[in-house]
Structure formats: structure tokens, C-alpha cells
N, C-alpha and C positions, 0 to 999 in steps of 0.2 A: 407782670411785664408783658409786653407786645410781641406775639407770635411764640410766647412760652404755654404746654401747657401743664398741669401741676395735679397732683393724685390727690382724692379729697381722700384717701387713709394713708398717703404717704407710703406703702409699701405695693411693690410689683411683684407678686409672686410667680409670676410665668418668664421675668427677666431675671439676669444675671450680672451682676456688676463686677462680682470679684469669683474667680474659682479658681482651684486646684486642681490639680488630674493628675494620680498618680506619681505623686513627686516622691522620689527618693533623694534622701540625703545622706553624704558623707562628712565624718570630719576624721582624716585620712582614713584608717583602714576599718574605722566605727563606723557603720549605718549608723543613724540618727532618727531617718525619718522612711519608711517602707508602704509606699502605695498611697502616701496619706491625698484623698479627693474630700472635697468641701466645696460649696456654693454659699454666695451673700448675694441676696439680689439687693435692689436700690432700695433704702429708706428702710433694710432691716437690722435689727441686732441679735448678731450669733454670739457666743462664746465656745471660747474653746477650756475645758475642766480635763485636771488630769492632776495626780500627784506629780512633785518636784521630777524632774531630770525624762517627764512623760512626752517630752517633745513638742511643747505650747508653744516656746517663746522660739523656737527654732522656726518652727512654721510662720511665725509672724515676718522674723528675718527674711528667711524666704522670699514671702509674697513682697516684701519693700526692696531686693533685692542687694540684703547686706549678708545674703549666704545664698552660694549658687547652685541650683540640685543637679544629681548626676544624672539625673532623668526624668519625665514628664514638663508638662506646662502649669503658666501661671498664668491666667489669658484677666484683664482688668478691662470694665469697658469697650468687651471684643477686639482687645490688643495683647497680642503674645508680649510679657514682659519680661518671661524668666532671665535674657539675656541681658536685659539692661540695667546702666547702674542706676545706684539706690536715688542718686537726684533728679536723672532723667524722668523717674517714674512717680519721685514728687511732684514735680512739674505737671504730670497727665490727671493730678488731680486724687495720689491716693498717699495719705496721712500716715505718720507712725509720731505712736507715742513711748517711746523707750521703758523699758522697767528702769535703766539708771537716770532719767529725767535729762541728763547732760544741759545743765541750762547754764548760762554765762554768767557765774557768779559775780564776776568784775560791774555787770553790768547793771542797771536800772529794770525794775519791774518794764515799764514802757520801753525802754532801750530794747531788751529781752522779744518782748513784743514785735519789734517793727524790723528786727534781725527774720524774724519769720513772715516776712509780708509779700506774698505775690500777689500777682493780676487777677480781679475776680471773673468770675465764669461769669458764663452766659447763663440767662434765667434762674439769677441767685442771689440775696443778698449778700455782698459785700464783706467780710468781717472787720471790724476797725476797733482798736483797743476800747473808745467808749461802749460799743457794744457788747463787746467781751467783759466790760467790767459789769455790765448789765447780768452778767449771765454769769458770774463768780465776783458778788458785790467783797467777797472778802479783799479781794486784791485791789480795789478802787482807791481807799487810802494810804495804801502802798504803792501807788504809780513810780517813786520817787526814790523809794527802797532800795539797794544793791540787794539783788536777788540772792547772794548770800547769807543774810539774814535772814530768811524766810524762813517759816516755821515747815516742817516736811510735808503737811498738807498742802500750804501757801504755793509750794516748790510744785508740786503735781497739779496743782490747778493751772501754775504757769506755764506749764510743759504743754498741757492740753490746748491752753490760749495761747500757746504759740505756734501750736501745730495749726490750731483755725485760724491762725494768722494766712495761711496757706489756701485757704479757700478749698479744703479737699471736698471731693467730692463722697469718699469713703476714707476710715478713721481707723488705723490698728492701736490697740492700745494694749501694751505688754503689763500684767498684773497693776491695774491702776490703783485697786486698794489694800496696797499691801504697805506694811508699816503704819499705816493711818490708825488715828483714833476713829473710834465708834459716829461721833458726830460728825469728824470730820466726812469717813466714809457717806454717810446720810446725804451731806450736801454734795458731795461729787456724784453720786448715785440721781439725785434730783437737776443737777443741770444735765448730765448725759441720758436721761428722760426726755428733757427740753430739746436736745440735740435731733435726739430719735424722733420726736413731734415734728420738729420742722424737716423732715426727710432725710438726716446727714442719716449713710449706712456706717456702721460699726462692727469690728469683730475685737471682740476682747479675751485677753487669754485669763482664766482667772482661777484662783484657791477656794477664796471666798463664794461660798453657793448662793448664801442669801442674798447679796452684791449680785451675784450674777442673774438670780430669778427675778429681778427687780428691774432690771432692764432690758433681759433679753428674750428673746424669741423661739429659737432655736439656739440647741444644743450639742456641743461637740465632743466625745472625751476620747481624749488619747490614752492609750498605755503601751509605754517599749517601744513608741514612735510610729503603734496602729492607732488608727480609729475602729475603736472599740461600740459608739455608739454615735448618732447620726439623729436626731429628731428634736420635736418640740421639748420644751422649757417644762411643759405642765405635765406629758409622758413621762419626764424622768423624776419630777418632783414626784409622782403615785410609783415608780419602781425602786421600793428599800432595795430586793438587792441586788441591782443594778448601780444604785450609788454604795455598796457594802463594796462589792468587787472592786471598784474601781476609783470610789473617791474619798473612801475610811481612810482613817490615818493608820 
């Protein structure tokens, strides 16, 4: 595109797309979340690891602006967001993908689709349901489907494509492979590959390790609402107990 220009490894390590700063959360008189800081620069994927109730899917809420912290920032694209609501800050170009999917069972696969369709950015292609179907061929012959009947993998594929409906420029996705079969995970794990290839950045909060080491870059774990550890994907894949402490069942 003209007067665009484009990273030949798709990741900026010296920018910053999405971060934290000492965010504290309450849900009334419970902390939740104590000091938690994180950085995603552009075209990367982080995850966030931590067992149940360790304060993942809080921090996602968070940064989308559907939990608001008692303290610190959330700065997106060099824009303080913490104050703003959750649609305002869809709009600036930054994605959530629900752990409960909330997709419009009444509706049509493509109906579903086009419910999430904003204006594309500048130097970017475009997303449009053919191309989404490009990129999760399972939903292609189900254009037509009431999204009700979809099998629970079918359901989180069309949560994702409908959040790319959105043209984000960053992608939260709350535990995407939970409940899924083994194949099914495979292929979600291979298009959010694709995703990470063409630059979209991503932070995922996830259970699943081998899911998460297959996509991501860096590594986040929480435990009791700290961040407990902070670094690359292949640092914590060589530290047993460092995943003993923190991500044993």
C-alpha cells in the first residue's frame, strides 16, 4: 500500500502496542489484581499462564475495558485507555475474544460475521467473511448455519472471525482452547499462527502450555493476581521448576 511501511519479521521489539503499569484491581473489598505490568509490542504474541482464579481473564477484561482498575494505566497505541468503555476502545483498534464466545445464536454464521464489521485501517488488509473463510475453511460451508448449531470448536472459530470482523489492530483472546477437542485445538492454534505471520499482535490468556508454546513468544504467569514471571516462551519451556511452582495442577 502507498506511503505504508511493513516489518519484513512483523514484530517491533523496541515499540509497544498494548501495556500495563501497575494495575490494581478490585471486585469490592477483594484485590484481584496487585501491580500487575506487561508489555505486547506490535506483531507479537504474549500469553498470559497461571492456574484457575490466578487473575488471566481479569486482566484481559481490564485492558478491553470491561473491569475498571483502582489504580495504574492501560496505555494502547500511546492512548491511555483505562477510562474508557469497552466499545470506545474496540473502535481504536484493540479485539477481545471472550472465554464465553457470546455469539448470536439466532443468527447466521455470515449474519454473526457482518454484526462485527468496522472500517478497515490504514495500511492493512481489509477482513471480509470470504477471507475469514480463507483462514478457518471449517466455517465456509456453514455460511448459512444459525450459529446455534455449531459444534463448540465451529462457535470459537466464529468468535475469532468475528472479532477480525473488526479490523483490530491487537487481539485478546480469553482461554481460546479450552473445551476443544485435540484436532480441533491444532487447527485454531494454525490459523492464529497465520494471524501472528501477517503482524496481527495477540495476548492470550491460556491453561493449555502446549497451545500456548506453539504460538507464543513471550510469556506471562500470574499467581494471586502477581506476575510471578515475565520472559520468553523457550526460558520457561527449560525452567521445570518454575512451571512445578506455578502451573502444576
Amino acid at each position: 500500500m502507498p506511503g505504508c511501511v511493513k516489518s519484513t519479521s512483523g514484530v517491533f521489539p523496541d515499540a509497544i502496542m498494548l501495556s500495563l503499569e501497575e494495575v490494581d484491581v478490585f471486585f469490592g473489598a477483594a484485590q484481584i489484581l496487585f501491580g500487575v505490568t506487561l508489555t505486547l509490542g506490535p506483531g507479537e504474541a504474549a500469553v498470559l499462564l497461571g492456574r484457575n482464579g490466578a487473575g488471566k481473564s481479569t486482566t484481559l477484561k481490564t485492558a478491553i475495558g470491561l473491569v475498571r482498575p483502582a489504580a495504574g494505566r492501560v496505555i494502547f497505541n500511546g492512548r491511555r485507555i483505562e477510562r474508557l468503555p469497552s466499545w470506545e476502545i474496540a473502535r481504536l483498534g484493540l479485539g477481545y475474544v471472550p472465554e464465553e464466545r457470546r455469539i448470536f445464536g439466532d443468527l447466521t454464521v455470515r449474519e454473526n460475521l457482518e454484526v462485527g464489521r468496522l472500517a478497515a485501517r490504514p495500511c492493512s488488509l481489509p477482513w471480509t467473511p470470504e477471507r475469514l473463510f480463507g483462514l478457518f475453511p471449517l466455517l465456509a460451508p456453514l455460511a448459512s448455519r444459525r450459529a446455534v448449531n455449531l459444534s463448540g470448536g465451529e462457535q470459537q472459530m466464529l468468535t475469532i472471525a468475528r472479532t477480525l470482523m473488526g479490523n483490530p489492530r491487537c487481539m485478546l483472546l480469553d482461554e481460546p482452547s479450552e473445551g476443544l477437542a485435540p484436532v480441533v485445538v491444532d487447527q485454531l492454534a494454525h490459523a492464529l499462527r497465520q494471524l501472528k505471520a501477517e503482524g496481527l499482535a495477540m495476548l492470550l490468556s491460556e491453561q493449555n502450555l502446549r497451545f500456548a508454546q506453539s504460538i507464543a513468544d513471550r510469556a506471562h504467569i500470574l499467581e494471586k493476581g502477581f506476575v510471578r514471571y515475565s520472559g520468553t516462551v523457550a526460558e520457561l519451556a527449560g525452567n521445570a521448576q518454575l512451571r512445578a511452582d506455578y502451573l502444576a495442577l
